[in-house]
C-alpha positions as a LaTeX table, in Angstrom:
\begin{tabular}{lrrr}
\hline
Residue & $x$ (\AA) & $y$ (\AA) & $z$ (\AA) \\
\hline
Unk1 & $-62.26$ & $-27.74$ & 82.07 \\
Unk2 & $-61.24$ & $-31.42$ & 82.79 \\
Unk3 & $-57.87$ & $-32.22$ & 80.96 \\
Unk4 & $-55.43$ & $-31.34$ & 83.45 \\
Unk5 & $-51.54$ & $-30.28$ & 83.34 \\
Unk6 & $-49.08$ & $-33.04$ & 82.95 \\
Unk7 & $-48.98$ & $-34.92$ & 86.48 \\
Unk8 & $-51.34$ & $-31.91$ & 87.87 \\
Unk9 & $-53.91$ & $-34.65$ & 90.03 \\
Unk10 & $-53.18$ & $-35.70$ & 93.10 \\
Unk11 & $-56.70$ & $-37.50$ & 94.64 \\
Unk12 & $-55.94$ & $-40.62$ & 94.05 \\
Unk13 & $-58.28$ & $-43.38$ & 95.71 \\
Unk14 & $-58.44$ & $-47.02$ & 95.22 \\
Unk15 & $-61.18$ & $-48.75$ & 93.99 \\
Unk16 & $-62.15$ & $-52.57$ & 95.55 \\
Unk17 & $-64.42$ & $-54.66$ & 96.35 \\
Unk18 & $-65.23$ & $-54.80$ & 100.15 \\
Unk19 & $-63.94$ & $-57.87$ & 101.02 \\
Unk20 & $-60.83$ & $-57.32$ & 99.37 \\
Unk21 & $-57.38$ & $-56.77$ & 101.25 \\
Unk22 & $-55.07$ & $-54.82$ & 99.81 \\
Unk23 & $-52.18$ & $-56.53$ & 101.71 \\
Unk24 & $-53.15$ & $-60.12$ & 99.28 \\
Unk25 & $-54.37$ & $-58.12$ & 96.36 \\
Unk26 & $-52.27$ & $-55.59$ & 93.89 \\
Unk27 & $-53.51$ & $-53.25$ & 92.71 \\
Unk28 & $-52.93$ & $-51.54$ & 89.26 \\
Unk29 & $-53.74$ & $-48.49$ & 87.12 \\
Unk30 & $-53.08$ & $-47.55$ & 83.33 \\
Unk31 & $-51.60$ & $-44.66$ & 81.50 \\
Unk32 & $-53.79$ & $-44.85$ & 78.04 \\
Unk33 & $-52.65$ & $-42.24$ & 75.39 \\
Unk34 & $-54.72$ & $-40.89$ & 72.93 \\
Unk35 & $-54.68$ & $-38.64$ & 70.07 \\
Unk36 & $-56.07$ & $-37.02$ & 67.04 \\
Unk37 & $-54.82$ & $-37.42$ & 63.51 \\
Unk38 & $-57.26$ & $-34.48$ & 61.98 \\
Unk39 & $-56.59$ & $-31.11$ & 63.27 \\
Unk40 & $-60.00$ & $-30.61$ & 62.08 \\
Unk41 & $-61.91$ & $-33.18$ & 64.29 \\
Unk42 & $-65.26$ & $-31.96$ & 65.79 \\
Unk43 & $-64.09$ & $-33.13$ & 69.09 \\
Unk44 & $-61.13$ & $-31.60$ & 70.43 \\
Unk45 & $-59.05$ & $-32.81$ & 73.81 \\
Unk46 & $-60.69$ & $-30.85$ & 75.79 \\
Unk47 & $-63.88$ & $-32.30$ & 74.71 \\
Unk48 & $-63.63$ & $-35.29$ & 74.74 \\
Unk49 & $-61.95$ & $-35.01$ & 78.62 \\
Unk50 & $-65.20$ & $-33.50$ & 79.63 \\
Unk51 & $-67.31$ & $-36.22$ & 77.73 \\
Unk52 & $-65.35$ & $-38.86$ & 80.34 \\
Unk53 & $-65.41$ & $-36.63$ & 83.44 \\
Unk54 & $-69.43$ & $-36.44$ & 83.04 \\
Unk55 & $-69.63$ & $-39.97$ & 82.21 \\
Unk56 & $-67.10$ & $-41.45$ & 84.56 \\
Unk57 & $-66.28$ & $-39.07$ & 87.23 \\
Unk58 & $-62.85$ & $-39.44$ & 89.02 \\
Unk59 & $-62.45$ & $-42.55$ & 88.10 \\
Unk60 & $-60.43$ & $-41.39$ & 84.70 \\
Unk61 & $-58.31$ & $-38.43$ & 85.08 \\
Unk62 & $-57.23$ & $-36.72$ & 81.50 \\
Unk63 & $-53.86$ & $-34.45$ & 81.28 \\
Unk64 & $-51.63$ & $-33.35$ & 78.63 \\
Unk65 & $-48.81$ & $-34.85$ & 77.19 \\
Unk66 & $-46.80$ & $-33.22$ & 74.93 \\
Unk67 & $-45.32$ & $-36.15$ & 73.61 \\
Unk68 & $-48.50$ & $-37.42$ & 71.65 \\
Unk69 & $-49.03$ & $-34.16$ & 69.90 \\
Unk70 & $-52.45$ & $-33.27$ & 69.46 \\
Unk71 & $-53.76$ & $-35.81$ & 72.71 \\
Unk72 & $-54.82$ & $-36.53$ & 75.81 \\
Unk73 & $-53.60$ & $-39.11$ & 78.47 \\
Unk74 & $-56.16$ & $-40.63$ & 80.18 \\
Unk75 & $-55.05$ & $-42.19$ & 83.51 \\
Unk76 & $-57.23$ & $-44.37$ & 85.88 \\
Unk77 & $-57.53$ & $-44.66$ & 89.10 \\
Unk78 & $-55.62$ & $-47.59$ & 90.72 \\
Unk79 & $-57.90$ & $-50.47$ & 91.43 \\
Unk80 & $-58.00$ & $-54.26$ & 92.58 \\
Unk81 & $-58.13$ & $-56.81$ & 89.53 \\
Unk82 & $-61.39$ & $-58.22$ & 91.08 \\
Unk83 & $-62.81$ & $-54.52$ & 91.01 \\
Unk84 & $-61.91$ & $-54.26$ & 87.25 \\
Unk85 & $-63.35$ & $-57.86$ & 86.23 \\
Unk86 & $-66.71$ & $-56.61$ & 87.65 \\
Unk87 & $-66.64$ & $-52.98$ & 85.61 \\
Unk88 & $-65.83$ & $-54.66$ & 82.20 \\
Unk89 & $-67.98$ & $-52.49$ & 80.59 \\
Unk90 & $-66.97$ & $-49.70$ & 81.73 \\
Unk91 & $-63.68$ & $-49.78$ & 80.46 \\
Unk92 & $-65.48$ & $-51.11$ & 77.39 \\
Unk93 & $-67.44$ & $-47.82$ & 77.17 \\
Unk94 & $-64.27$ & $-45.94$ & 77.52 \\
Unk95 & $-62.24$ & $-47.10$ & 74.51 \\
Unk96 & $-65.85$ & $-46.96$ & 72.65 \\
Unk97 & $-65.99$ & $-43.22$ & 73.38 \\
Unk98 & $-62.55$ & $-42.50$ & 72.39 \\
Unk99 & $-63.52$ & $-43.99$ & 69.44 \\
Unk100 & $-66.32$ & $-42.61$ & 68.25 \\
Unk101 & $-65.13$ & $-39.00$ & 69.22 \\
Unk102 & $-62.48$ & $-39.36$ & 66.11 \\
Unk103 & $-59.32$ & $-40.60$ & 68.26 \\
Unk104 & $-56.50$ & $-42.86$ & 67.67 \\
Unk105 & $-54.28$ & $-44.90$ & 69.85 \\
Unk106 & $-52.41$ & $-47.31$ & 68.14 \\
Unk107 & $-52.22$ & $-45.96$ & 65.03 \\
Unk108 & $-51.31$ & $-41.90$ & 66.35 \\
Unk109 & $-47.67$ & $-43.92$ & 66.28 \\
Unk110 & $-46.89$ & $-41.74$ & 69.57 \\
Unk111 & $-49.20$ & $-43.06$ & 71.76 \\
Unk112 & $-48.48$ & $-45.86$ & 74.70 \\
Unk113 & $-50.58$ & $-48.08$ & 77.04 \\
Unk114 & $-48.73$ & $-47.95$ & 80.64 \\
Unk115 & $-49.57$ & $-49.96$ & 83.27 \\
Unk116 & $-49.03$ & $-49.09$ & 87.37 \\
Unk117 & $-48.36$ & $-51.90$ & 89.75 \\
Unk118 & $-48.73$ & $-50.83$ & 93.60 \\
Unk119 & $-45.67$ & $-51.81$ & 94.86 \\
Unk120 & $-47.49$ & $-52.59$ & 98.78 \\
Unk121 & $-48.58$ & $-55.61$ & 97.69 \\
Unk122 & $-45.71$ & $-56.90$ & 96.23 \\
Unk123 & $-44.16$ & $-56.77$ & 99.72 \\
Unk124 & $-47.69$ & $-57.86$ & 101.20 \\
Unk125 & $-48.80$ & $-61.25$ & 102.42 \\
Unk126 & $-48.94$ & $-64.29$ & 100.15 \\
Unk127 & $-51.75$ & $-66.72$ & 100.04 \\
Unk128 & $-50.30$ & $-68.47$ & 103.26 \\
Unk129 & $-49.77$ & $-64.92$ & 104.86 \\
Unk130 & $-45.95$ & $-65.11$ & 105.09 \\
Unk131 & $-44.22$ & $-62.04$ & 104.22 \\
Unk132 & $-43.25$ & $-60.98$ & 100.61 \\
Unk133 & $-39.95$ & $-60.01$ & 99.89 \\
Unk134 & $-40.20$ & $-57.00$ & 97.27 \\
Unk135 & $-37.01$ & $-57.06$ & 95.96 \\
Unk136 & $-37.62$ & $-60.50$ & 95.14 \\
Unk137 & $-41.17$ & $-60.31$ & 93.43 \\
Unk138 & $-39.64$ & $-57.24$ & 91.13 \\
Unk139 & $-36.49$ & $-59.58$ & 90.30 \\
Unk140 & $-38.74$ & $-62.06$ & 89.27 \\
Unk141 & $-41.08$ & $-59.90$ & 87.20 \\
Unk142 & $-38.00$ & $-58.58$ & 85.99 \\
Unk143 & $-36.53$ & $-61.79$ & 84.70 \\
Unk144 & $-39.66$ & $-62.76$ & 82.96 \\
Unk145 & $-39.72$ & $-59.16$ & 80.87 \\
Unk146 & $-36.13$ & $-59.57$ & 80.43 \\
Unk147 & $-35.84$ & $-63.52$ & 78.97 \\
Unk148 & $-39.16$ & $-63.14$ & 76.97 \\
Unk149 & $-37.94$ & $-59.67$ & 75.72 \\
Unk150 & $-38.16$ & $-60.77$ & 71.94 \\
Unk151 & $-41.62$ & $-62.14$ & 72.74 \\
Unk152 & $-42.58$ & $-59.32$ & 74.29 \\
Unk153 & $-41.67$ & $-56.60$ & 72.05 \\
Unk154 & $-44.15$ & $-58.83$ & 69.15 \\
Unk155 & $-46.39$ & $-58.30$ & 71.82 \\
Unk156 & $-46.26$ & $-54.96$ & 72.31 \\
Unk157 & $-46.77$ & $-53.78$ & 68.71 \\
Unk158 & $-44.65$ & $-51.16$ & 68.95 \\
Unk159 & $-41.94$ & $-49.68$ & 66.23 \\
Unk160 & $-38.39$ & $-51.64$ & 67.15 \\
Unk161 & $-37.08$ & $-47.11$ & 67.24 \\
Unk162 & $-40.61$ & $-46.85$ & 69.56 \\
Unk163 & $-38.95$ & $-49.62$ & 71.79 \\
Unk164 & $-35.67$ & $-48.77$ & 72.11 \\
Unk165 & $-36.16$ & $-44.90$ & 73.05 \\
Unk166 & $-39.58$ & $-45.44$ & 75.23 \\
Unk167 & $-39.07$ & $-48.91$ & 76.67 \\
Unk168 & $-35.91$ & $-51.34$ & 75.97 \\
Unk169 & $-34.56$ & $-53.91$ & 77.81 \\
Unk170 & $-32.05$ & $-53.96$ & 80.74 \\
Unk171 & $-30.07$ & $-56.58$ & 78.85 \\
Unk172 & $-28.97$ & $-58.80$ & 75.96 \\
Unk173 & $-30.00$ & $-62.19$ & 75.03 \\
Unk174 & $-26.90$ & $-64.63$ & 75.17 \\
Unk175 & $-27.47$ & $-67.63$ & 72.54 \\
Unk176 & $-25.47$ & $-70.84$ & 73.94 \\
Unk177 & $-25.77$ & $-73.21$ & 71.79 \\
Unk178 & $-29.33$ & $-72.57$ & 70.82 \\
Unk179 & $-30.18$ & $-71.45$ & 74.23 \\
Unk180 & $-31.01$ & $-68.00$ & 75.36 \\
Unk181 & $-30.10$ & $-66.74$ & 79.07 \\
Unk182 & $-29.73$ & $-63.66$ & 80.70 \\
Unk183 & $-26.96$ & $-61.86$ & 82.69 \\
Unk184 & $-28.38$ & $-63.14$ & 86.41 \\
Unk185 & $-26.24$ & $-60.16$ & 88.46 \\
Unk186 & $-27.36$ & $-57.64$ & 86.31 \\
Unk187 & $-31.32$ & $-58.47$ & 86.49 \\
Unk188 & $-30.09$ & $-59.10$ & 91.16 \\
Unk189 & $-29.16$ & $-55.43$ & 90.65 \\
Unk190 & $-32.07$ & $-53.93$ & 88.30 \\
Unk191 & $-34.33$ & $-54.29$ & 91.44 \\
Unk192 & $-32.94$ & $-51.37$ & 92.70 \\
Unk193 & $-32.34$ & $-49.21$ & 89.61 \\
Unk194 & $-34.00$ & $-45.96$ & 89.42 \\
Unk195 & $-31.50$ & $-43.88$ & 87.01 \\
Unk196 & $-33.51$ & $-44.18$ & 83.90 \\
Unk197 & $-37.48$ & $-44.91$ & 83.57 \\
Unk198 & $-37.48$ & $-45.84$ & 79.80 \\
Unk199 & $-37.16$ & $-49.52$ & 80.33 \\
Unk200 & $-39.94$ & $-52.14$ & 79.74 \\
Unk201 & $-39.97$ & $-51.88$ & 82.98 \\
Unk202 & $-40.06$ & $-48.36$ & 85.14 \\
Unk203 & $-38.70$ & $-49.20$ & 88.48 \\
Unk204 & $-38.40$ & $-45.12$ & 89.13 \\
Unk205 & $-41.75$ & $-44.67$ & 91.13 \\
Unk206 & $-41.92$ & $-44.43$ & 94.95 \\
Unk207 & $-45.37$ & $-46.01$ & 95.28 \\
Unk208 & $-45.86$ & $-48.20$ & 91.82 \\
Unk209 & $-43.50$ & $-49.94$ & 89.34 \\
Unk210 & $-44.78$ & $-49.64$ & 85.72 \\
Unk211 & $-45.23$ & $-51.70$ & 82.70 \\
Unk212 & $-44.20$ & $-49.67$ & 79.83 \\
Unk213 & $-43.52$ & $-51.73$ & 76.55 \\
Unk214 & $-47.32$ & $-51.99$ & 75.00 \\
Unk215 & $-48.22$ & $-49.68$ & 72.21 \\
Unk216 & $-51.78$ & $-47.53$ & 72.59 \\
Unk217 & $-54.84$ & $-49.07$ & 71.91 \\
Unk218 & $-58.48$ & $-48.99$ & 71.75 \\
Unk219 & $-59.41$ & $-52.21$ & 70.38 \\
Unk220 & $-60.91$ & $-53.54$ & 73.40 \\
Unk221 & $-59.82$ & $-57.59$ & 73.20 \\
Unk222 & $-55.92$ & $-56.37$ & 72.71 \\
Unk223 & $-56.60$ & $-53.76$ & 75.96 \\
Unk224 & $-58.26$ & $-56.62$ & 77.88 \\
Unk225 & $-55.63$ & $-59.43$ & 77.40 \\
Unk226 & $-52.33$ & $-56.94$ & 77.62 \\
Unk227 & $-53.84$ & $-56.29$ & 80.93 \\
Unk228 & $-54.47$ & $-60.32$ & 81.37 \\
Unk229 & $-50.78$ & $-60.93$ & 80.75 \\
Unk230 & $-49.03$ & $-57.87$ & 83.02 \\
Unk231 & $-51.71$ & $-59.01$ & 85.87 \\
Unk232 & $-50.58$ & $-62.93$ & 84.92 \\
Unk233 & $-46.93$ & $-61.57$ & 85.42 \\
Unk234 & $-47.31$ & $-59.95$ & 88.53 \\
Unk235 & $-49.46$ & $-62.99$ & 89.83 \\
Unk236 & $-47.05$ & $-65.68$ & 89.26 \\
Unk237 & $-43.80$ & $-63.15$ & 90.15 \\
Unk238 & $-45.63$ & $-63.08$ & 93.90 \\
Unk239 & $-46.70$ & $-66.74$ & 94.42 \\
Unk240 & $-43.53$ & $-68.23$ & 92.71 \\
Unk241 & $-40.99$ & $-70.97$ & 93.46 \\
Unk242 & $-42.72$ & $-72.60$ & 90.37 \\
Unk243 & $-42.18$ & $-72.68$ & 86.40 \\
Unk244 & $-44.20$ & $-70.17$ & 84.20 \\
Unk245 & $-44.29$ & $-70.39$ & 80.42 \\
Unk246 & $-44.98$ & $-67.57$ & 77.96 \\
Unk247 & $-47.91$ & $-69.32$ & 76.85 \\
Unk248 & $-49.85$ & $-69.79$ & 80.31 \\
Unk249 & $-48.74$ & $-66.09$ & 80.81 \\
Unk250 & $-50.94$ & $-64.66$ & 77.87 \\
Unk251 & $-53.65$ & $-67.23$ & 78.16 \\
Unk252 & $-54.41$ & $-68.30$ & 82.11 \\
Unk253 & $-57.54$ & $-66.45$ & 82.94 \\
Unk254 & $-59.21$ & $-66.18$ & 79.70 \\
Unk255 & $-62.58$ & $-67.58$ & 78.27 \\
Unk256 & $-62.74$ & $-69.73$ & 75.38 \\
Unk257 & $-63.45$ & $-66.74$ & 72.73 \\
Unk258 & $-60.50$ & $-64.47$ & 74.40 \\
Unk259 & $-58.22$ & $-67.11$ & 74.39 \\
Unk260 & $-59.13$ & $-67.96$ & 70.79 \\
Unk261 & $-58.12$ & $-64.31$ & 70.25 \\
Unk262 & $-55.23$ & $-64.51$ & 72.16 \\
Unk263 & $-53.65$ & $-67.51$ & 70.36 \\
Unk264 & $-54.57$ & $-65.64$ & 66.84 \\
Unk265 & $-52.80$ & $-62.18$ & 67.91 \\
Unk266 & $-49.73$ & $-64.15$ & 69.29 \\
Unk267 & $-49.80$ & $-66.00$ & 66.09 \\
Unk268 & $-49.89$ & $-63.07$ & 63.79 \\
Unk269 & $-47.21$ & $-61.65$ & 65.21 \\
Unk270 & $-44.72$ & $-64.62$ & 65.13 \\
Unk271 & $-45.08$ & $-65.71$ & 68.90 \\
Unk272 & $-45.87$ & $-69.10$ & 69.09 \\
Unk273 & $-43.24$ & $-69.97$ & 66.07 \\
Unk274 & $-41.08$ & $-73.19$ & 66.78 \\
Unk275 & $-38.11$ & $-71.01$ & 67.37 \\
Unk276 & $-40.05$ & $-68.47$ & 69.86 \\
Unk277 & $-39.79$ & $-69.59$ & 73.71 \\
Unk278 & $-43.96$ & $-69.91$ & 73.75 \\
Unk279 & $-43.46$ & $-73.38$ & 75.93 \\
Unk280 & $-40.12$ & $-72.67$ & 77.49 \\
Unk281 & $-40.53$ & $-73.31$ & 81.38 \\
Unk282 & $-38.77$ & $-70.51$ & 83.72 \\
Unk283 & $-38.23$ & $-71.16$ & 86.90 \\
Unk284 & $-39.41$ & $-68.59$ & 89.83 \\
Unk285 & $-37.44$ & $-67.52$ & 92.96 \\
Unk286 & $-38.93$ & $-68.16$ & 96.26 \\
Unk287 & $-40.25$ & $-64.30$ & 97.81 \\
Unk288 & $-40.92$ & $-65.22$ & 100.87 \\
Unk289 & $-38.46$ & $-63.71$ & 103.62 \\
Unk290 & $-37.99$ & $-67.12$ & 105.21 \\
Unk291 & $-36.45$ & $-68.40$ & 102.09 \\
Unk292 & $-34.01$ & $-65.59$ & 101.07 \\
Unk293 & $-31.21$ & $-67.72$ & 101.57 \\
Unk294 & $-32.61$ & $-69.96$ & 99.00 \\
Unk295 & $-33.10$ & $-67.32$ & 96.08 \\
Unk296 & $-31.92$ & $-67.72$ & 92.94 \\
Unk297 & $-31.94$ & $-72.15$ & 93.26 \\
Unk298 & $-30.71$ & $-73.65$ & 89.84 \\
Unk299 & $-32.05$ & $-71.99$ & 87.32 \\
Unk300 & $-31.11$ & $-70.90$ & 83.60 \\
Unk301 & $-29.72$ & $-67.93$ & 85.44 \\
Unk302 & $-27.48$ & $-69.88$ & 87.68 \\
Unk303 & $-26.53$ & $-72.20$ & 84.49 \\
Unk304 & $-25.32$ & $-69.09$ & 82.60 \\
Unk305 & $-23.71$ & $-67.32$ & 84.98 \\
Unk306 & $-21.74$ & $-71.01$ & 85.31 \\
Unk307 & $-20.77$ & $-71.08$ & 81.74 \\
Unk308 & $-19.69$ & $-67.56$ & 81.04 \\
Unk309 & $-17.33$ & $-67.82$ & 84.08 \\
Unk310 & $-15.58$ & $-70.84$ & 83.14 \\
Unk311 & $-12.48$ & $-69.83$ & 81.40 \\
\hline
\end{tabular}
C-alpha cells in the first residue's frame, strides 16, 4: 500500500541538476492536498496513491490527513527550481491524474497547496559568494507576505475563515494617510518565532520554512505561477538591497501566454485595482553578513516606526 501515515516518510533526497550547488540554489518542495467529494468514486485514496507510486516512484510521497476528510496529501520531494523547470510535465501529469481519477483540490474547500523552502540556502552564498545572513533573507520574505497581505490573500483563493484559522498574518495593516505600513519590530522579531505554524508563513520547521496561504489546486497554470511567485519571493528576499513590486513578483519569469494568464487571474480577483499596491516599490534589506550593520536603511518600515513614535 502506498499512502502512508501522517508524517510516516523519512527518505527524503533532493533532486538537481548536476551542475547545480545547493549552497547558490534553494531548494523547495510542496504539500498538495487532495480529496474526494463522492464517497462513491471508483478510485479511492489508496488508489489513486498507488497509481502515482507506479508512475512516479519516490518522487511523490502520499499520506493521510485527517483534515481533508476523505484525501490524500501528496508531498514531493524537495528539488532545485532548475530541476523542476526541466520536469514540467511531470508535474503536469500529476495534477492530470488527480484529475481524471475523480479528485478535487480547490473546490474539496479543505484542501491547501504548501510550499517548503530549504532554509540552507537562505544562509548559503549569494551570486558574489558572500555569506547570507538567514535571519535577514526570512525578515525580508517576511515583510513582503506581511505588506502585500491583502494582495496575497486574493491570491490565494482561499475562504477569509480558511485564512484566518490555516494561515493569517503576523500583523495589521496601518493606513497613514492613504499609506499602508507595517509594525517593523514585530516582522525583526517574527524571524525567530516558532510558537504557532498557522501563519502565511510557517517559520516552525528545523530544516525548511513554509509557504502556507494558497488554496489546493489542480489547474495546472494557477499551480505553475503560485509556484513562480513563492520562488520570485524567495529569489529577490536573497539577492536584495533593491525594490520589488507585487507585479514583477507574480510575473518575472513567465512566457508571454503565462503571463497573459497571470495578469487575467490577478485581475479577476481585484489585484491590480488602482487602490491595490500592484506597482508599489518595497525596498529590500541587505543579507549579506558584511552589511548587518546596515539592515533595515530607510524604508517604509523605518518611516512608520518614525511616525507612530512621535507623540
Amino acid at each position: 500500500m502506498a499512502i502512508l501515515g501522517y508524517h510516516g516518510f523519512r527518505d527524503w533526497a533532493v533532486y538537481m541538476e548536476e551542475n547545480e550547488d545547493l549552497k547558490f540554489n534553494f531548494t523547495f518542495g510542496f504539500e498538495l492536498e487532495v480529496t474526494l467529494l463522492n464517497d462513491s468514486n471508483e478510485i479511492t485514496p489508496v488508489n489513486l496513491s498507488n497509481i502515482i507510486k507506479s508512475k512516479f516512484g519516490n518522487l511523490f510521497v502520499c499520506e493521510r490527513d485527517s483534515s481533508i476528510g476523505n484525501g490524500v496529501e501528496i508531498i514531493s520531494q524537495p528539488m532545485t527550481w532548475k530541476w523542476f523547470m526541466n520536469h514540467l510535465d511531470t508535474f503536469e501529469n500529476l495534477l492530470k491524474i488527480c484529475i481524471e481519477s475523480g479528485f478535487e483540490s480547490h473546490n474539496g474547500d479543505l484542501c491547501g497547496f504548501h510550499v517548503h523552502i530549504g532554509r540552507e540556502a537562505l544562509g548559503g552564498l549569494d551570486i558574489n559568494n558572500r555569506l547570507l545572513n538567514q535571519d535577514s533573507v526570512i525578515t525580508n520574505i517576511n515583510y513582503i507576505m506581511e505588506r502585500y497581505q491583502n494582495e496575497l490573500f486574493k491570491f490565494s483563493r482561499r475562504t477569509l475563515d480558511s485564512y484566518r484559522n490555516w494561515c493569517s498574518s503576523r500583523t495589521d495593516l496601518i493606513d497613514l494617510n492613504g499609506h499602508k505600513f507595517i509594525d517593523k519590530d514585530r516582522i525583526c522579531k517574527a524571524s525567530n518565532d516558532i510558537t504557532d505554524r498557522y501563519y502565511s508563513l510557517n517559520l516552525c520547521n528545523d530544516k525548511t520554512i513554509e509557504f502556507r496561504f494558497l488554496r489546493g489546486t489542480l489547474k495546472w497554470d494557477t499551480f505553475f505561477i503560485s509556484l513562480n511567485l513563492i520562488k520570485n519571493i524567495v529569489e529577490n528576499s536573497r539577492y536584495s538591497n533593491h525594490t520589488v513590486t507585487l507585479k514583477n513578483l507574480i510575473l518575472n519569469g513567465l512566457n508571454d501566454e503565462e503571463e497573459e494568464y497571470a495578469i487575467e487571474y490577478c485581475e479577476k480577483r481585484g489585484i491590480t485595482d488602482e487602490e491595490s499596491d500592484w506597482k508599489k516599490p518595497l525596498f529590500l534589506e541587505k543579507t549579506n553578513s558584511d552589511s548587518l550593520s546596515k539592515i533595515f536603511q530607510f524604508n517604509e518600515l523605518d518611516l512608520a516606526n518614525d511616525i507612530l513614535n512621535d507623540e
